[in-house]
C-alpha positions as CSV (number, residue, x, y, z in Angstrom):
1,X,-3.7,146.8,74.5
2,X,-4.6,145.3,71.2
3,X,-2.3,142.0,72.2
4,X,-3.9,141.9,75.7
5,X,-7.8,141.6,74.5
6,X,-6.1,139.2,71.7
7,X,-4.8,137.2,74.6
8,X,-7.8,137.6,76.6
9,X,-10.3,136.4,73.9
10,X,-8.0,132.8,72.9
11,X,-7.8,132.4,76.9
12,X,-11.7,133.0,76.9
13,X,-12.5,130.4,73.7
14,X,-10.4,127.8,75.4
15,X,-12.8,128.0,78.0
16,X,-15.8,128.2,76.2
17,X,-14.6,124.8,74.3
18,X,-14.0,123.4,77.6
19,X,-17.0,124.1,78.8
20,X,-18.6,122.5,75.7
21,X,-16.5,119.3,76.4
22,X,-16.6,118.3,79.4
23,X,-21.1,118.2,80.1
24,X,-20.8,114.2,79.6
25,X,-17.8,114.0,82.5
26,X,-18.9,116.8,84.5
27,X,-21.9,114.3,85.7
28,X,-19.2,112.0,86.8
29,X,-17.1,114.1,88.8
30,X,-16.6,112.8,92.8
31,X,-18.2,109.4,91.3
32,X,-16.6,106.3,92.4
33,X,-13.0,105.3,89.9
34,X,-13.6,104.4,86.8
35,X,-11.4,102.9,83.8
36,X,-11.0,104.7,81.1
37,X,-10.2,102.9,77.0
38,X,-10.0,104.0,73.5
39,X,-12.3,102.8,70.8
40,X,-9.2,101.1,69.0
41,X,-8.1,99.3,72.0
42,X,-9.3,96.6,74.8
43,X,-6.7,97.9,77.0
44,X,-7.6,100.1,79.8
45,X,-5.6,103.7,80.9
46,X,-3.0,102.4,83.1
47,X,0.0,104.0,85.5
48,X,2.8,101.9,85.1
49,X,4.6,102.5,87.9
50,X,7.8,100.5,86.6
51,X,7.8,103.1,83.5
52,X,6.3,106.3,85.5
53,X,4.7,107.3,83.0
54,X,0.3,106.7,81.6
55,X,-0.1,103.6,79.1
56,X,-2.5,101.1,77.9
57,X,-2.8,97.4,79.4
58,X,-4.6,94.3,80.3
59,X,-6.2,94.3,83.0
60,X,-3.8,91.0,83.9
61,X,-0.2,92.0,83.8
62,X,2.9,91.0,86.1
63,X,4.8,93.4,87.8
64,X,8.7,92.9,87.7
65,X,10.0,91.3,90.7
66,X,11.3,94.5,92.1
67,X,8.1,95.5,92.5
68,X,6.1,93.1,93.9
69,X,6.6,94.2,97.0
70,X,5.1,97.2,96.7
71,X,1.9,97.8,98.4
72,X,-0.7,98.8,95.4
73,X,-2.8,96.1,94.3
74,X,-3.3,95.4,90.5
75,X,-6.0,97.0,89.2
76,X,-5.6,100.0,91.2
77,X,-3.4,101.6,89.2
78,X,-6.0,101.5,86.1
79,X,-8.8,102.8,88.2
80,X,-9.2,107.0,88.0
81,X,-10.9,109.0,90.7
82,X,-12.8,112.1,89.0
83,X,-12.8,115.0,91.3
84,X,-13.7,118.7,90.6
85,X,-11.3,120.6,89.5
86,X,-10.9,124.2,91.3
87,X,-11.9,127.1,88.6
88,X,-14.7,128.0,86.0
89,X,-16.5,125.2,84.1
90,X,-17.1,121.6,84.5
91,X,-13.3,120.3,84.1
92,X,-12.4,117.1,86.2
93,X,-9.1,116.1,87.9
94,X,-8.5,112.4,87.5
95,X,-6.4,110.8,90.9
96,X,-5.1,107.6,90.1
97,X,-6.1,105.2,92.9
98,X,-2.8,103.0,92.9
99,X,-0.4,105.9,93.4
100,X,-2.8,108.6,94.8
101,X,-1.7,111.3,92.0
102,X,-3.2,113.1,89.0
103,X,-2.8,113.0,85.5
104,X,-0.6,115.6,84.0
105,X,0.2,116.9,80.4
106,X,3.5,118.1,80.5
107,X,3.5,121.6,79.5
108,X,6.6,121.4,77.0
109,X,6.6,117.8,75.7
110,X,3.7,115.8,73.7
111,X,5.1,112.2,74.1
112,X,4.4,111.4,77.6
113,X,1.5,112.0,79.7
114,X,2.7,111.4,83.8
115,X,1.3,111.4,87.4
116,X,1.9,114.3,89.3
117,X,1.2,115.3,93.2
118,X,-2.9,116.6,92.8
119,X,-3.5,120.1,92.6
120,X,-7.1,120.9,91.3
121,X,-6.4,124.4,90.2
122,X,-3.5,123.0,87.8
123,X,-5.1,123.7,84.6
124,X,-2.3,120.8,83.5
125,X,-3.7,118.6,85.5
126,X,-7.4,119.4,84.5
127,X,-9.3,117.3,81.8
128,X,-12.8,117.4,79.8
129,X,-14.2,114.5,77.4
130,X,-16.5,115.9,75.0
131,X,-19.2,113.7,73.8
132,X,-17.3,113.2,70.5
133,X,-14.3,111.0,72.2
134,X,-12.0,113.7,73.1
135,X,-10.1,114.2,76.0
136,X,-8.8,117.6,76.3
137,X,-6.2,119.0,78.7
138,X,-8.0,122.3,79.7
139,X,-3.9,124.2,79.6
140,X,-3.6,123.2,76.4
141,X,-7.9,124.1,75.0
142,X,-6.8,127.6,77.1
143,X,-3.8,128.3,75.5
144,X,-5.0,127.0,71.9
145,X,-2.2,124.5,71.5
146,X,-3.1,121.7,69.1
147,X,-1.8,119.1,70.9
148,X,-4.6,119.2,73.1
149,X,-5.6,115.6,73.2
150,X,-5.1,112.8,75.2
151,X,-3.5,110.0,72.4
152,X,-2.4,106.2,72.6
153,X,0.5,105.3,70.6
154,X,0.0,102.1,69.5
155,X,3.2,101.6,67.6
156,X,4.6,102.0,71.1
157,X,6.1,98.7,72.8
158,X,4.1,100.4,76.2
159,X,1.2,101.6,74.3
160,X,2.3,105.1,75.8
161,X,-0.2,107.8,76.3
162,X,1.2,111.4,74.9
163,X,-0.9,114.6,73.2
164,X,-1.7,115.2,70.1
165,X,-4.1,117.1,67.7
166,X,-7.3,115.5,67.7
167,X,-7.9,113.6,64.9
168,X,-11.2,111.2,65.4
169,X,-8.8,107.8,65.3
170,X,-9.5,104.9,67.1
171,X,-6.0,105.7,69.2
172,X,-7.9,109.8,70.2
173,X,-11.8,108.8,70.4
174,X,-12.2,107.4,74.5
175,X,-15.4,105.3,75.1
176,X,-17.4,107.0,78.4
177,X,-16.4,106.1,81.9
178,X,-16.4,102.4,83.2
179,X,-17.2,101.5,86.5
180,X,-13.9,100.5,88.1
């Protein structure tokens, strides 16, 4: 019993912090997309379909000839659609609008974050940005994991985005919602 209301209360504060995050996106939610960027970067948050997996680029990049034929404009794949997630509190979902899935920390691994079929009441798939910069995975706030945040690796050649433990650096604070 005593592990039970243990687990109960750390499910119950990850809530509570994701409540307290996510007021400033919650406004946005079922907006229209929107880019998302880090305060150390002038790259936007990208899906890079010849990599499958979230970076940061330019807006202007050239896909590899394989891909060119492919029928997703450009800046599609750096625009985010911000839909309610399903569940307590003010999380959002964020559908990319090139490839029509959702943003996904992987449950096991820190060093990639991917695009996954949608499914609002994925708590993986569910985000919050707190007024301070942070964007938290609502799984990972829930189950009190550290690497909680949404991080860009700039020693990365892709500028990959994986999770970490939020810091305050440039490469974890995330400047509000851009019109996309």
């Amino acid at each position: 019993m005593l592990f039970l209301r243990r687990r109960t209360a750390f499910a119950l504060a990850g809530i509570t912090t994701a409540a307290a995050f996510a007021a400033p996106m919650a406004a946005q939610a079922d907006a229209a997309p929107v880019k998302f960027k880090v305060a150390g970067s002038s790259k936007f948050l990208t899906y890079t379909p010849f990599v499958g997996f979230a970076t940061m680029k330019t807006r202007s990049f050239t896909l590899p000839a394989t891909m060119k034929t492919r029928s997703f404009t450009l800046p599609d794949e750096q625009r985010w659609e911000q839909i309610d997630a399903a569940g307590p509190g003010p999380a959002v979902v964020l559908r990319n609008v090139g490839n029509l899935q959702c943003l996904r920390a992987n449950p096991l691994s820190n060093a990639l974050v991917r695009t996954r079929s949608c499914d609002t009441a994925n708590k993986e798939q569910q985000w919050v940005l707190s007024s301070t910069g942070q964007f938290a995975n609502v799984d990972r706030l829930a189950r009190n994991v550290a690497a909680n945040s949404l991080t860009v690796d700039f020693q990365n050649v892709n500028f990959a985005v994986g999770l970490a433990a939020f810091k305050g650096t440039s490469n974890q604070v995330w400047r509000a919602p851009a019109p996309g």
